[in-house]
C-alpha positions in Angstrom: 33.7 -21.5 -38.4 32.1 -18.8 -36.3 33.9 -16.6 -34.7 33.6 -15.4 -30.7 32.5 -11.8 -32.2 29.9 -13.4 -34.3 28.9 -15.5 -30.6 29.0 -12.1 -28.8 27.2 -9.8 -31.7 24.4 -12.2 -31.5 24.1 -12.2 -27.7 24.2 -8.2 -27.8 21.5 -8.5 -30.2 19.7 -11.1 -27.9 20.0 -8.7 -25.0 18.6 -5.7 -26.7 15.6 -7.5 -28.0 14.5 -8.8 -24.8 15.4 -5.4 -22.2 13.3 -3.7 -25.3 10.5 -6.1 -24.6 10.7 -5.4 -20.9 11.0 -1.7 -21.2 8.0 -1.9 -24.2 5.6 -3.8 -21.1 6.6 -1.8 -18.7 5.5 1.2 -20.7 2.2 -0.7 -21.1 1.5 -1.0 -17.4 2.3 2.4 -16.8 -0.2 4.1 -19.4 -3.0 1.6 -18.0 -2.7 2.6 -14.7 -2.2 6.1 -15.6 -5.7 5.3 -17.7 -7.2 4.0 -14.8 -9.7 6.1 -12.5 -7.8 6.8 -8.5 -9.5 4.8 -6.3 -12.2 6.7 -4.5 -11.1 7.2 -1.3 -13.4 6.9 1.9 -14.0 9.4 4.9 -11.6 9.1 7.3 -12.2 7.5 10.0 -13.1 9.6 13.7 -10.5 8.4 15.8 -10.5 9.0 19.8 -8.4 8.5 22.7 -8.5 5.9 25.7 -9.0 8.1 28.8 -6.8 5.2 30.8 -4.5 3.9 28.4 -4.1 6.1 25.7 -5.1 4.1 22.6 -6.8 5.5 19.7 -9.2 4.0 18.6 -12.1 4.2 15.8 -15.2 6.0 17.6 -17.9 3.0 16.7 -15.4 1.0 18.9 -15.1 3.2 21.4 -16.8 2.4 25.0 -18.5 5.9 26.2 -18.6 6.4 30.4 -19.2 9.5 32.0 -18.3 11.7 29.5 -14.7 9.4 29.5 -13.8 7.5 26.5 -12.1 3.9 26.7 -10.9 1.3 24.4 -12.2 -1.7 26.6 -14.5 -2.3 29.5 -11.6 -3.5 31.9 -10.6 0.5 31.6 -14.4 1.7 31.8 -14.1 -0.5 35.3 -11.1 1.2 36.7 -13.5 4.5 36.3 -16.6 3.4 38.5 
């Protein structure tokens, strides 16, 4: 008859061979993304500030009026 040592040894054993599995993937991922190049990363962005509301926003977005900067044209109108 097996006894509840024996039942318990064998889930120990159980355990260890899957969290060593785990750890052994894990260890895996790491090196390949260590191995992988860093993404290249692009130029930030020129960001400027609504002259009415405050919002920054990305310049090629940007509405330009009288040497005043704004995020929409309801604010460019509250400037004519």
């Amino acid at each position: 008859m097996i006894s509840i040592r024996s039942i318990l040894l064998i889930l120990v054993l159980i355990g260890i061979f899957y969290a060593s599995r785990k750890i052994r993937q894990r260890m895996k991922r790491l090196q390949q993304a260590r191995n992988e190049k860093p993404p290249i990363q692009e130029k930030h962005a020129v960001v400027l500030r609504c002259d009415h509301c405050g919002l920054h926003i990305p310049e090629q977005e940007a509405i330009h009026y009288n040497n005043k900067i704004f995020c929409c044209e309801q604010h460019k109108k509250h400037y004519h």
